[in-house]
Predicted model as a PDB file, atoms N, CA, C, CB and O in Angstrom, pLDDT in the B-factor column:
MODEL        1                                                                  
ATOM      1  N   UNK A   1     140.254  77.621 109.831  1.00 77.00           N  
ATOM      2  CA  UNK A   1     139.667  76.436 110.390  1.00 77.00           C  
ATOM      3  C   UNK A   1     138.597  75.885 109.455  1.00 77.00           C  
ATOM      4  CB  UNK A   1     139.087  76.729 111.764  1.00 77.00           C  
ATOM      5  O   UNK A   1     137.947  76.431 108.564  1.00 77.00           O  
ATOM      6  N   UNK A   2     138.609  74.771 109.875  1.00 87.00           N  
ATOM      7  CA  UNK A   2     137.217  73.322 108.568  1.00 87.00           C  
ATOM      8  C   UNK A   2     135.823  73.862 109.193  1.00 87.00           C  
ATOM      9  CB  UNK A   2     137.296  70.640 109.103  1.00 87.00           C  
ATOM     10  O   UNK A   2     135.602  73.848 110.404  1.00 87.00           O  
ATOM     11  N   UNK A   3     135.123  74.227 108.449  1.00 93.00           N  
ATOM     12  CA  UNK A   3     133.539  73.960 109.102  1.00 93.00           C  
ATOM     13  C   UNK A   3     133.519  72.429 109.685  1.00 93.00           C  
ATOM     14  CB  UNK A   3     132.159  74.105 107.746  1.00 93.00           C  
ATOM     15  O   UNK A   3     134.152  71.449 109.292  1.00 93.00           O  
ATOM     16  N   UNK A   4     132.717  72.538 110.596  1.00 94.00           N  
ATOM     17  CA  UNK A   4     132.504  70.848 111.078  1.00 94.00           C  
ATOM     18  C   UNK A   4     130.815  70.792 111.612  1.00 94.00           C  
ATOM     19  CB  UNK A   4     133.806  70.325 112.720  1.00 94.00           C  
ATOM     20  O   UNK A   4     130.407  70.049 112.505  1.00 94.00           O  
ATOM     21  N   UNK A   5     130.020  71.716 110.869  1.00 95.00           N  
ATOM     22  CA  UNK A   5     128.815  71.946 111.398  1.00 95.00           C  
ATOM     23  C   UNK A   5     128.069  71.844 110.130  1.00 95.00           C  
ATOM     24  CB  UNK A   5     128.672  73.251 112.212  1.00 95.00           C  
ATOM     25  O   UNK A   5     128.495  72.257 109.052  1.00 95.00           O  
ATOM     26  N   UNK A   6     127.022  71.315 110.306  1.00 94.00           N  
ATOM     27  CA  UNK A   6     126.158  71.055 109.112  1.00 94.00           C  
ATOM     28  C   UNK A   6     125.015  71.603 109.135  1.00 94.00           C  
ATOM     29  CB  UNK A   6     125.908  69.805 108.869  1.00 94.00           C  
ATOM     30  O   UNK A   6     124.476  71.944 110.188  1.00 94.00           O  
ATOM     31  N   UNK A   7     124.513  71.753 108.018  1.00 94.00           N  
ATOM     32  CA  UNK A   7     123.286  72.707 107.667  1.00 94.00           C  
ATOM     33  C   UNK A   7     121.895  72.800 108.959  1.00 94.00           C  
ATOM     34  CB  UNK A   7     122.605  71.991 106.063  1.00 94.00           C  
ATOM     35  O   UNK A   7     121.445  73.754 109.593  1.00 94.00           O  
ATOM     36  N   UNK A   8     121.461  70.983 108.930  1.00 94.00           N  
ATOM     37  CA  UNK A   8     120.605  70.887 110.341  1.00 94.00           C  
ATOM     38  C   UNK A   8     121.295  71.655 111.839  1.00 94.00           C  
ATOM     39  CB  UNK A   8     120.460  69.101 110.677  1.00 94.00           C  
ATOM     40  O   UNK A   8     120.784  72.359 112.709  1.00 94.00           O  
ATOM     41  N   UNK A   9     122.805  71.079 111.608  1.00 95.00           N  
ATOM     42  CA  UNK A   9     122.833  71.155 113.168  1.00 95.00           C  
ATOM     43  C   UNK A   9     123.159  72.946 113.461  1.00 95.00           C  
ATOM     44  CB  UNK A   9     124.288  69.938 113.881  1.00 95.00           C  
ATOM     45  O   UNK A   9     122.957  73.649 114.451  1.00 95.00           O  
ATOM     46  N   UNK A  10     123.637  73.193 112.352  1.00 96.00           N  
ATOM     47  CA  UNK A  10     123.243  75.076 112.518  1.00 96.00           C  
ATOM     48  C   UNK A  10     122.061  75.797 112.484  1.00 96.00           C  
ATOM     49  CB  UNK A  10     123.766  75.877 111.500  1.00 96.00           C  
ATOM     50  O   UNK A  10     121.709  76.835 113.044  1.00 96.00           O  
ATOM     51  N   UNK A  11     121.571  75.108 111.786  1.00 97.00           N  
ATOM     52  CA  UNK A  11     120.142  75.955 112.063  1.00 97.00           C  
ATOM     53  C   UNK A  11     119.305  75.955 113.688  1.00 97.00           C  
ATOM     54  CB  UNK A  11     118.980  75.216 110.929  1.00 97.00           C  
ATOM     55  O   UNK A  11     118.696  76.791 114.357  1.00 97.00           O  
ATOM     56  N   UNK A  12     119.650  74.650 113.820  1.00 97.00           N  
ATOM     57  CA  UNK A  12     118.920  74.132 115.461  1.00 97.00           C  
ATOM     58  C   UNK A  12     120.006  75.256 116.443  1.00 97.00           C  
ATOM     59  CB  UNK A  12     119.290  71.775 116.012  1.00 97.00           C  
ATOM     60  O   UNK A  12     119.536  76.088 117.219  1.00 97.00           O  
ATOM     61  N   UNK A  13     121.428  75.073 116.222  1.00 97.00           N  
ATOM     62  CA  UNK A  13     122.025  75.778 117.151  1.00 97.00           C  
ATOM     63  C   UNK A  13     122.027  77.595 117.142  1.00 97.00           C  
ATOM     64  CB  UNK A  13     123.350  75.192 117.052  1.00 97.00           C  
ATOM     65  O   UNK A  13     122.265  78.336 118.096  1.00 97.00           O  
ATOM     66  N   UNK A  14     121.698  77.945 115.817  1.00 98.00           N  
ATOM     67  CA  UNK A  14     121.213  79.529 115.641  1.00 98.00           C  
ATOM     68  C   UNK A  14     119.945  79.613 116.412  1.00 98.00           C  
ATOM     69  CB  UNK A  14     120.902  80.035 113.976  1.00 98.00           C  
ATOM     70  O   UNK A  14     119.766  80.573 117.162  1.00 98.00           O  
ATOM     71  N   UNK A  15     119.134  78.761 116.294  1.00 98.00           N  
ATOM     72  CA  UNK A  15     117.556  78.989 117.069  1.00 98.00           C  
ATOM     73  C   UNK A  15     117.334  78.640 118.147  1.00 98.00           C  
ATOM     74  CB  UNK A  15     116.478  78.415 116.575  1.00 98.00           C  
ATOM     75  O   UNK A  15     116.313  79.108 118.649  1.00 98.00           O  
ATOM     76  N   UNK A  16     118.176  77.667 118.996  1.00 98.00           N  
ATOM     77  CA  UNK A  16     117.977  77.523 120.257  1.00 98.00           C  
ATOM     78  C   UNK A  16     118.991  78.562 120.643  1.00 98.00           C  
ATOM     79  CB  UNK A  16     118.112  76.091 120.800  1.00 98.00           C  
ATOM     80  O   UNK A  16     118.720  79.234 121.638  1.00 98.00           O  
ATOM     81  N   UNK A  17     120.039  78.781 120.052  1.00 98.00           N  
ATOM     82  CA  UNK A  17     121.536  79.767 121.023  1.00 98.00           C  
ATOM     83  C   UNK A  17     120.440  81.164 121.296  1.00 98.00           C  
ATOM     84  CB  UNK A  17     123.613  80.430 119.578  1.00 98.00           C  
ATOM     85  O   UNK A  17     120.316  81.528 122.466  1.00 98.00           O  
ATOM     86  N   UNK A  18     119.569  82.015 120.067  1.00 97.00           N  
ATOM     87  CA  UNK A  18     118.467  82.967 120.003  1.00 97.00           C  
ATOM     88  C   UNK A  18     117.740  82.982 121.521  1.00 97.00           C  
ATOM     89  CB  UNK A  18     117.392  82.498 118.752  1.00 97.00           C  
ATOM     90  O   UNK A  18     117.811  83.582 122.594  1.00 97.00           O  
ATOM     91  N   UNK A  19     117.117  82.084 120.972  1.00 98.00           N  
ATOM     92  CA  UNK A  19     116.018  81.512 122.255  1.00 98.00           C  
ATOM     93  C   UNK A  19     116.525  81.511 123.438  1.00 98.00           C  
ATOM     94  CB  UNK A  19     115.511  80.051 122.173  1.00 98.00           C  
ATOM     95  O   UNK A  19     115.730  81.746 124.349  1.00 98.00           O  
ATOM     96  N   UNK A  20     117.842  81.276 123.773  1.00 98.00           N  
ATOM     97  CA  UNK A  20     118.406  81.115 125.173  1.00 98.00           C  
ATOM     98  C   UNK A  20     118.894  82.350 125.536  1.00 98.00           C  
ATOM     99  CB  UNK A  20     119.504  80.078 125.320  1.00 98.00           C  
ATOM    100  O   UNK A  20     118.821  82.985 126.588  1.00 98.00           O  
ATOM    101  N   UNK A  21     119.577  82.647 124.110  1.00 97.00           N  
ATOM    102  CA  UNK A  21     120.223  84.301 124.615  1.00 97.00           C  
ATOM    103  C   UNK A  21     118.890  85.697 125.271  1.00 97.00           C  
ATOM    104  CB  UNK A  21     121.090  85.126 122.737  1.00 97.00           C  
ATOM    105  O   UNK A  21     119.037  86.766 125.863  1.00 97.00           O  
ATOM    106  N   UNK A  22     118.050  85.168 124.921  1.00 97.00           N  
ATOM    107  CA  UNK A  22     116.540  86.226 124.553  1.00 97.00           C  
ATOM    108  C   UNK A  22     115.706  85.589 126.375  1.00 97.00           C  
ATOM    109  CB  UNK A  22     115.146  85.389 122.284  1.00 97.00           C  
ATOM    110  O   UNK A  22     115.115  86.450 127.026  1.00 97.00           O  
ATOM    111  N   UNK A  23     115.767  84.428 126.829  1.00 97.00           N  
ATOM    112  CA  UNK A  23     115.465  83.990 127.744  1.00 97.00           C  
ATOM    113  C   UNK A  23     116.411  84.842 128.570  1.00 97.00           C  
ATOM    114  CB  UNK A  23     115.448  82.631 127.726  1.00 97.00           C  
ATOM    115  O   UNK A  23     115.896  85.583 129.407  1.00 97.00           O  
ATOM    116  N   UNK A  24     117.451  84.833 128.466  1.00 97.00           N  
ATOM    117  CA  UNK A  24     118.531  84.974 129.827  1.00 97.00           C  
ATOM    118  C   UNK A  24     118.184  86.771 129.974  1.00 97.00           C  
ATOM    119  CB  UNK A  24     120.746  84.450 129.360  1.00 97.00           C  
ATOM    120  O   UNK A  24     117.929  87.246 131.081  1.00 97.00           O  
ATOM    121  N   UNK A  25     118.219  87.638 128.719  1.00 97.00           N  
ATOM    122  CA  UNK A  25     118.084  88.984 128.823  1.00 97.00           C  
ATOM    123  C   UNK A  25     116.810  89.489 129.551  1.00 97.00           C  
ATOM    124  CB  UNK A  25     118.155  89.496 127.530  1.00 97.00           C  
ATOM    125  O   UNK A  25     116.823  90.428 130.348  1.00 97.00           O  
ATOM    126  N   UNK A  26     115.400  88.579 129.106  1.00 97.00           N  
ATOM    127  CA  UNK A  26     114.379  88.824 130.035  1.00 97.00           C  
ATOM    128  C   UNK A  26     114.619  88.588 131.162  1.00 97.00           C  
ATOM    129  CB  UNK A  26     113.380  88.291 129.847  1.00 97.00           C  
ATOM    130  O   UNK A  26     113.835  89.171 131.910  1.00 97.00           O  
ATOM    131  N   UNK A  27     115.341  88.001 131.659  1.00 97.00           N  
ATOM    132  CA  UNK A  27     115.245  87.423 133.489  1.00 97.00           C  
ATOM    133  C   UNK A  27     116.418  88.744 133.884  1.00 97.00           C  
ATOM    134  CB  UNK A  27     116.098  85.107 133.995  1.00 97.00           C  
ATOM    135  O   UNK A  27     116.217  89.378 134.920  1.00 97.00           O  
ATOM    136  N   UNK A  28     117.497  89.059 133.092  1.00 95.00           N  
ATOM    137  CA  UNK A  28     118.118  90.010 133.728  1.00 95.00           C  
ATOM    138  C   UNK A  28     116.886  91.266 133.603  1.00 95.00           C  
ATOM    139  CB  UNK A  28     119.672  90.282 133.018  1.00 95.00           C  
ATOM    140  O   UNK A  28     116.541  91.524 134.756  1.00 95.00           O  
ATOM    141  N   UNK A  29     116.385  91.823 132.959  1.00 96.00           N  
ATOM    142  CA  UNK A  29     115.566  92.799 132.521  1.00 96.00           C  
ATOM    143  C   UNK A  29     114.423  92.638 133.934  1.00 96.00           C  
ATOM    144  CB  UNK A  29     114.955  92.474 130.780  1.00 96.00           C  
ATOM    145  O   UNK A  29     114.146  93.433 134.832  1.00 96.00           O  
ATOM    146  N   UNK A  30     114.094  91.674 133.731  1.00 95.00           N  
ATOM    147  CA  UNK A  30     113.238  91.339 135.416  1.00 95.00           C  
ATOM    148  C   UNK A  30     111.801  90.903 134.615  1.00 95.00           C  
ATOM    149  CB  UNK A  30     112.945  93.195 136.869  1.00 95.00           C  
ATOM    150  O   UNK A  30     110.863  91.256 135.330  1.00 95.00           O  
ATOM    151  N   UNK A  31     111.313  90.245 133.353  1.00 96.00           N  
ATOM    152  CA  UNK A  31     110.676  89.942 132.641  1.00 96.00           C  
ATOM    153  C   UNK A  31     110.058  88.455 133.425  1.00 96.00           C  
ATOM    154  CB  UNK A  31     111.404  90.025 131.371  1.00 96.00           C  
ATOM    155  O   UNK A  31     108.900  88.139 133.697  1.00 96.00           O  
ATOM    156  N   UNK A  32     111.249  87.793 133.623  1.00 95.00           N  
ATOM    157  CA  UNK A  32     111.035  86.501 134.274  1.00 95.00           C  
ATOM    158  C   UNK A  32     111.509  86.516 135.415  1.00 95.00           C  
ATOM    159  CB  UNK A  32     111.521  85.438 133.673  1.00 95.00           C  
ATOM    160  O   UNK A  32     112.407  87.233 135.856  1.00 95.00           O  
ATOM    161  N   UNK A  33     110.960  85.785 135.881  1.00 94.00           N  
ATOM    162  CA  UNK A  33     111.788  85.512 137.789  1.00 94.00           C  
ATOM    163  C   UNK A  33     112.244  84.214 137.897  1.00 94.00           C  
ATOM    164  CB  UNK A  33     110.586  85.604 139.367  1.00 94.00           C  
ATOM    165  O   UNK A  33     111.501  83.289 138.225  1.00 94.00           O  
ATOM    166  N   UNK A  34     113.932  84.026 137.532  1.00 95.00           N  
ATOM    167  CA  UNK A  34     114.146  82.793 137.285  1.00 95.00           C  
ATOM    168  C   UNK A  34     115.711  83.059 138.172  1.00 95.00           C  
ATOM    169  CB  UNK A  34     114.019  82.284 135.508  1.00 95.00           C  
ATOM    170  O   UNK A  34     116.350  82.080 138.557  1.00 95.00           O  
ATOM    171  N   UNK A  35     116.051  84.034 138.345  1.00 94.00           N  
ATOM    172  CA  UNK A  35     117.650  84.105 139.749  1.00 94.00           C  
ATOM    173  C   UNK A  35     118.712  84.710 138.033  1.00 94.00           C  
ATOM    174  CB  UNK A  35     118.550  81.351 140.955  1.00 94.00           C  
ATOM    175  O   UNK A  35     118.696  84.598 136.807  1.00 94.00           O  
ATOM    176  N   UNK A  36     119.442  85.312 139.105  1.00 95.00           N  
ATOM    177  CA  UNK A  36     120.499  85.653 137.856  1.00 95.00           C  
ATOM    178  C   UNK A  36     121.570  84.816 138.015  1.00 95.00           C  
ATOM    179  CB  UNK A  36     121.099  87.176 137.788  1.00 95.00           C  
ATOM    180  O   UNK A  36     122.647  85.386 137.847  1.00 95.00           O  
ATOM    181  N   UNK A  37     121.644  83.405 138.340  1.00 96.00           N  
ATOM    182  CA  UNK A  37     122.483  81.942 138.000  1.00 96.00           C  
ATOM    183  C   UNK A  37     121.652  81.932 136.572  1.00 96.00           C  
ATOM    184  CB  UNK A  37     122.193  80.252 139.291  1.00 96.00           C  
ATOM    185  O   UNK A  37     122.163  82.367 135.540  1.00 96.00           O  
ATOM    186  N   UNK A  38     120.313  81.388 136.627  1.00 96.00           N  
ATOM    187  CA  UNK A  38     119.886  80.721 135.484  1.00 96.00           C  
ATOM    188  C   UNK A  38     120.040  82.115 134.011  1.00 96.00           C  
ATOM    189  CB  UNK A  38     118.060  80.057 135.917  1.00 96.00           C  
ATOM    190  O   UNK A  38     120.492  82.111 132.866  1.00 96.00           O  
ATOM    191  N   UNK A  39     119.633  82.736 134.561  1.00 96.00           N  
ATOM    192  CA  UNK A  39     119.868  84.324 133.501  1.00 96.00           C  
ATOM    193  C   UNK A  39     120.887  84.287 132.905  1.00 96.00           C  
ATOM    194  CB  UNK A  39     120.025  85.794 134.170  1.00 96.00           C  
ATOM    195  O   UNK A  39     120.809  83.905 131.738  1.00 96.00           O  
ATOM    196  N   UNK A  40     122.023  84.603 133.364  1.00 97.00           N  
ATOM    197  CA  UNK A  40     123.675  84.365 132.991  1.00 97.00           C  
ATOM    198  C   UNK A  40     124.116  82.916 132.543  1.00 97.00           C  
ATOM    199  CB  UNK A  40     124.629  84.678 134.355  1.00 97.00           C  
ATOM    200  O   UNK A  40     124.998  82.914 131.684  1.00 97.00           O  
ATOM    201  N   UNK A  41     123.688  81.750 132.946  1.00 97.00           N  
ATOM    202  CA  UNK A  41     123.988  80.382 131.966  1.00 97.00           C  
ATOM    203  C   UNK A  41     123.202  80.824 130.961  1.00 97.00           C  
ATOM    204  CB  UNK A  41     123.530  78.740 132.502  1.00 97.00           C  
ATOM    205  O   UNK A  41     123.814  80.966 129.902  1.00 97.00           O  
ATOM    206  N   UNK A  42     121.767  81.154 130.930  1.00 97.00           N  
ATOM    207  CA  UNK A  42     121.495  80.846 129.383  1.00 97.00           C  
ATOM    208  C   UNK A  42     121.714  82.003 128.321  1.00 97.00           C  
ATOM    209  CB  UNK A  42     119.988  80.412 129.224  1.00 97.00           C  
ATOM    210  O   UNK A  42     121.467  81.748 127.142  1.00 97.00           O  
ATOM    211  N   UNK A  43     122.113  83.117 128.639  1.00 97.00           N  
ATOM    212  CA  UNK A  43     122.856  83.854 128.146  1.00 97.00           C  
ATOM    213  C   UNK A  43     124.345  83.189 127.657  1.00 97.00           C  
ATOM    214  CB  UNK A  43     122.874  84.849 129.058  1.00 97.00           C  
ATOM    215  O   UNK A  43     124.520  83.078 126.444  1.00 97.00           O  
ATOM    216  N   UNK A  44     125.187  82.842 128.386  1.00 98.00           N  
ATOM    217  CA  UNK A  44     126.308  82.021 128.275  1.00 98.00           C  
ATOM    218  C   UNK A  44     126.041  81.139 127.143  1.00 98.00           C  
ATOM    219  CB  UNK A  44     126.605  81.275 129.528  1.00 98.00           C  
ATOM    220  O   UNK A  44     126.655  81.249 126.081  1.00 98.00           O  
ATOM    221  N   UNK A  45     124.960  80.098 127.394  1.00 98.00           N  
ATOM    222  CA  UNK A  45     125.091  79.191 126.749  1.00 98.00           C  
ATOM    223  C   UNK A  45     124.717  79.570 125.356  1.00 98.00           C  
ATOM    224  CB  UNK A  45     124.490  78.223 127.306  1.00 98.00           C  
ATOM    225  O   UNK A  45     125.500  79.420 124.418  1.00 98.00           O  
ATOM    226  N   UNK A  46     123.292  80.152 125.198  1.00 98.00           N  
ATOM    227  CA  UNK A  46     122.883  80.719 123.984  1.00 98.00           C  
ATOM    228  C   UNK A  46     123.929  81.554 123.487  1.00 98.00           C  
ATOM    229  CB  UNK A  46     121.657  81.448 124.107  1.00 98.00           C  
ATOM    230  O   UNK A  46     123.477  81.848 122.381  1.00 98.00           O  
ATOM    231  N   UNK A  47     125.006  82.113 123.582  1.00 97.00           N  
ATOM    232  CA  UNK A  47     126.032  82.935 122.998  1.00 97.00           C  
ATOM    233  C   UNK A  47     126.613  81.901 122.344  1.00 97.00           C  
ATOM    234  CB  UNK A  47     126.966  83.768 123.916  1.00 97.00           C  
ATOM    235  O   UNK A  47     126.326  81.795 121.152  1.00 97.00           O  
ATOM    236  N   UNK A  48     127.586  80.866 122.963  1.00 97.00           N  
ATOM    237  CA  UNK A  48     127.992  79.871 122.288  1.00 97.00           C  
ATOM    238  C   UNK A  48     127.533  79.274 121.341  1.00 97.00           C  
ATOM    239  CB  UNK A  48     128.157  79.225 122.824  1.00 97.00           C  
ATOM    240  O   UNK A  48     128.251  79.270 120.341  1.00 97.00           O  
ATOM    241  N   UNK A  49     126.303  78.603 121.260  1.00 98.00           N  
ATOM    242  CA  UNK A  49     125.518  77.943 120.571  1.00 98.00           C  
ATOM    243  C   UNK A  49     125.031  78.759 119.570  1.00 98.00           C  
ATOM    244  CB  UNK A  49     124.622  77.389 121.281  1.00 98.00           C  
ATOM    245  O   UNK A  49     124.411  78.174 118.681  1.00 98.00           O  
ATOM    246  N   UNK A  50     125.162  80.085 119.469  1.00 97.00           N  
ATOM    247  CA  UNK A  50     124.677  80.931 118.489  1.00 97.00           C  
ATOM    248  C   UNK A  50     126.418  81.320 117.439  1.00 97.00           C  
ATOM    249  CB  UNK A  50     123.756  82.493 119.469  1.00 97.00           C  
ATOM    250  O   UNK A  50     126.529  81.284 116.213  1.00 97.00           O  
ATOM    251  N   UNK A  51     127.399  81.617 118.350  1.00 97.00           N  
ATOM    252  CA  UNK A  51     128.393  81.504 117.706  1.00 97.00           C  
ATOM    253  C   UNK A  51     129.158  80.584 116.931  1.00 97.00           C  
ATOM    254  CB  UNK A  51     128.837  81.775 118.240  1.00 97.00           C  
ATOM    255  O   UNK A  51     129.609  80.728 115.795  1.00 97.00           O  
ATOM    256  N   UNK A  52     129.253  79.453 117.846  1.00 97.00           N  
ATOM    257  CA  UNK A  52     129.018  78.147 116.469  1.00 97.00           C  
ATOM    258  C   UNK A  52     128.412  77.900 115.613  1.00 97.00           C  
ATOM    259  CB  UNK A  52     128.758  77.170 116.577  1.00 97.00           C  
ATOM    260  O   UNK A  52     128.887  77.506 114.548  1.00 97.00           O  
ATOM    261  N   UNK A  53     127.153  78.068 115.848  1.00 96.00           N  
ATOM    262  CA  UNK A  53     126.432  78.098 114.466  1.00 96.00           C  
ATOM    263  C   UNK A  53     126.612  79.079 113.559  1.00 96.00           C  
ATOM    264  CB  UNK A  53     125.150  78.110 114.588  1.00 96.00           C  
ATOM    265  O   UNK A  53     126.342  78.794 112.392  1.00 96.00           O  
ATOM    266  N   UNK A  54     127.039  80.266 113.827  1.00 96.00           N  
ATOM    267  CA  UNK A  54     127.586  81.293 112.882  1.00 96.00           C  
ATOM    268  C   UNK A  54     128.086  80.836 111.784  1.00 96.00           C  
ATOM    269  CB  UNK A  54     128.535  82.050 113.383  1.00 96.00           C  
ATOM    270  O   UNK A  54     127.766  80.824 110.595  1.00 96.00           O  
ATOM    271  N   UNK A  55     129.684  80.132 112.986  1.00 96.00           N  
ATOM    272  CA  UNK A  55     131.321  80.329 112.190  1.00 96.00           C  
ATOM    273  C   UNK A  55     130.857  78.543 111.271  1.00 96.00           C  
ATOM    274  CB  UNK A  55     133.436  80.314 113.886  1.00 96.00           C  
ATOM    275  O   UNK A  55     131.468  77.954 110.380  1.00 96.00           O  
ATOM    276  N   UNK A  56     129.869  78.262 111.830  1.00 95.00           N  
ATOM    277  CA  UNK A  56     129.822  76.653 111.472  1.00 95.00           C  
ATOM    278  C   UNK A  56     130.866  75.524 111.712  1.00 95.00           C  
ATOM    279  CB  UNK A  56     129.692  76.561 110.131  1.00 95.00           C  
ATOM    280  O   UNK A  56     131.124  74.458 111.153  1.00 95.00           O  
ATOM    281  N   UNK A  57     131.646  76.610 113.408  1.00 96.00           N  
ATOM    282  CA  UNK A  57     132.799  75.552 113.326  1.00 96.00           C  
ATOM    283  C   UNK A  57     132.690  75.255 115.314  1.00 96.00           C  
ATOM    284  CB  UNK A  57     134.754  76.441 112.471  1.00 96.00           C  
ATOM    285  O   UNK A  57     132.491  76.157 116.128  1.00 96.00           O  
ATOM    286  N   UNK A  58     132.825  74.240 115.546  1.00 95.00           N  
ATOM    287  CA  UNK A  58     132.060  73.306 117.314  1.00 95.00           C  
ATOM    288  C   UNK A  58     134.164  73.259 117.398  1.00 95.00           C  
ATOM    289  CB  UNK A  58     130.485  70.595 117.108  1.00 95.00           C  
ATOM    290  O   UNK A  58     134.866  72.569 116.659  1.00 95.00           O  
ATOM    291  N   UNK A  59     134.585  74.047 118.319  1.00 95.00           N  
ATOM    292  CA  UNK A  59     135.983  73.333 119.222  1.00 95.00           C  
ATOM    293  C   UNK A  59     135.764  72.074 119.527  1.00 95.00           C  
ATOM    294  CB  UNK A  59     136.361  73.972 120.686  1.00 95.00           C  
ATOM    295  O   UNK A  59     136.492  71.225 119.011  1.00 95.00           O  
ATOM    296  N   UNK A  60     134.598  71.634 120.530  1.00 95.00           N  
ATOM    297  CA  UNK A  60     134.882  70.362 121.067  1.00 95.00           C  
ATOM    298  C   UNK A  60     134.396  69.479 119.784  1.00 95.00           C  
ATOM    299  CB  UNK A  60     134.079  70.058 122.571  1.00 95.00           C  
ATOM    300  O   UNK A  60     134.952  68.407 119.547  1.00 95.00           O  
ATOM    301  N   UNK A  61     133.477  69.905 119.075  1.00 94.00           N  
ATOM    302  CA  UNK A  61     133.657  68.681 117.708  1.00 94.00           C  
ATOM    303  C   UNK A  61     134.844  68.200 117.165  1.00 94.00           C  
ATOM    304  CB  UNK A  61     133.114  69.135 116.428  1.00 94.00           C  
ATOM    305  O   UNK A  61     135.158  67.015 117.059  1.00 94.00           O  
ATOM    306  N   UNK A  62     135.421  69.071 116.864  1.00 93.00           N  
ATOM    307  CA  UNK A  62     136.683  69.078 116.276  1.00 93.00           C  
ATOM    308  C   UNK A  62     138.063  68.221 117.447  1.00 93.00           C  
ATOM    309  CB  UNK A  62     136.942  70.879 115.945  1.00 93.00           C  
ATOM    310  O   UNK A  62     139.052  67.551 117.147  1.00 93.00           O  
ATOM    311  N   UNK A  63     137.636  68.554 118.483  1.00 95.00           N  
ATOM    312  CA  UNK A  63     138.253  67.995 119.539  1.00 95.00           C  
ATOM    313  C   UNK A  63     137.681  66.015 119.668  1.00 95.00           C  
ATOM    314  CB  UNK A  63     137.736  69.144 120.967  1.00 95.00           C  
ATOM    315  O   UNK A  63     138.383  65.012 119.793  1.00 95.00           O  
ATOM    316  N   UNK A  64     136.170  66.167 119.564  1.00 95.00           N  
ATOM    317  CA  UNK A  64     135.845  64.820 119.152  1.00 95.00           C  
ATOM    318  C   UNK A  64     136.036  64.031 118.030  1.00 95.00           C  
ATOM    319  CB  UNK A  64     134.866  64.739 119.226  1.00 95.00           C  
ATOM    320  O   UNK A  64     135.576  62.892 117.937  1.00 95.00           O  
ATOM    321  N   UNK A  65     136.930  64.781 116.862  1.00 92.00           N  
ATOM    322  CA  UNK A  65     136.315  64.213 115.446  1.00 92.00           C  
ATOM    323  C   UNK A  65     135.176  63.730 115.109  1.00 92.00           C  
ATOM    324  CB  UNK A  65     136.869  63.333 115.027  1.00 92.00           C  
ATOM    325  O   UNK A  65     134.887  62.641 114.613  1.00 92.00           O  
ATOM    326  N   UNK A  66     134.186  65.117 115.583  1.00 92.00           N  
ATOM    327  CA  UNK A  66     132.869  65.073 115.055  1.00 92.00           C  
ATOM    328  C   UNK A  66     132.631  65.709 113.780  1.00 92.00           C  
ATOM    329  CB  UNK A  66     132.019  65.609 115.938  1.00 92.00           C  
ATOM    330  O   UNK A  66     132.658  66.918 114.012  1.00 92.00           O  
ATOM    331  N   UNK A  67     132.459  65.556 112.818  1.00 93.00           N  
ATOM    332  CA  UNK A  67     131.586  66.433 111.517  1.00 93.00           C  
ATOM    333  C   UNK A  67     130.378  66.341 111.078  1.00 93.00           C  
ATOM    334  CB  UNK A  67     132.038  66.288 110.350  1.00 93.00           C  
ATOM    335  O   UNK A  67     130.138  65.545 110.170  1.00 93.00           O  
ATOM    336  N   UNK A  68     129.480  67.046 111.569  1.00 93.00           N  
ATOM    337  CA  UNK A  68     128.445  66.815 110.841  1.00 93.00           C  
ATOM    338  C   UNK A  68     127.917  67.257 109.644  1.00 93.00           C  
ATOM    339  CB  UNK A  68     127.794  66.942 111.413  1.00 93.00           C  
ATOM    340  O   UNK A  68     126.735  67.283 109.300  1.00 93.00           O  
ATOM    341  N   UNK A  69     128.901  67.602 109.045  1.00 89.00           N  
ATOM    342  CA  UNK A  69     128.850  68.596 107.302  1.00 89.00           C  
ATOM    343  C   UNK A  69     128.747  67.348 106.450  1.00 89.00           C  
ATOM    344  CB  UNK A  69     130.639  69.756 106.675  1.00 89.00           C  
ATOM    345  O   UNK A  69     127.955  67.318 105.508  1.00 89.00           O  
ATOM    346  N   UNK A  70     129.477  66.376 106.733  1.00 75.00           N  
ATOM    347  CA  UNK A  70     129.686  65.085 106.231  1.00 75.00           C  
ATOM    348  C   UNK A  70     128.967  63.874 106.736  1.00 75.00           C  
ATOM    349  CB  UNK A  70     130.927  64.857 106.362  1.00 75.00           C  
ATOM    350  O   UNK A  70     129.676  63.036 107.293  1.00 75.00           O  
ATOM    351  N   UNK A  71     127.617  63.620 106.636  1.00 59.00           N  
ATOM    352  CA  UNK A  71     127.341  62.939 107.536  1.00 59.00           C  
ATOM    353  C   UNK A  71     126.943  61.505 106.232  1.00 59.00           C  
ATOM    354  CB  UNK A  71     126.128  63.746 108.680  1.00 59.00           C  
ATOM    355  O   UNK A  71     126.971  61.659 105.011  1.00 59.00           O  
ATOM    356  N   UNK A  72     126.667  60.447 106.831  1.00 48.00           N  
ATOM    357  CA  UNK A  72     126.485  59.114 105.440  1.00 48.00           C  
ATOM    358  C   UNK A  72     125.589  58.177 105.725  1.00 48.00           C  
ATOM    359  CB  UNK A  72     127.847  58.107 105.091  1.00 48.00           C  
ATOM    360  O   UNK A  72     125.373  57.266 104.925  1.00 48.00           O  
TER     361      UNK A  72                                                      
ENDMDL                                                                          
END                                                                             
């Protein structure tokens, strides 16, 4: 598969996917008192957002013909 992720938008999505994944583990851990709905989305979400930014490659970008590797 094409990278379709660009340098900015990986870095933002490695550091917020972090941040969310690290939020959701404290609330399961019992750190925060936020319900284990919100715990498990931002776990969820921060996984994703951390895995895209990995592979540097977005499904639904690619599904949008989004690239931001190429941007003008």
């Amino acid at each position: 598969m094409e990278n379709n992720i660009g340098a900015t938008d990986r870095t933002v999505r490695l550091a917020l996917g972090g941040v969310l994944a690290a939020f959701g583990v404290a609330v399961f851990a019992g750190a925060l008192d936020f319900g284990p709905i919100a715990g498990g989305a931002a776990v969820a979400v921060g996984a994703i957002l951390f895995v895209t930014g990995a592979t540097s490659m977005c499904p639904i970008y690619r599904v949008l013909g989004v690239d931001t590797c190429r941007t003008q």
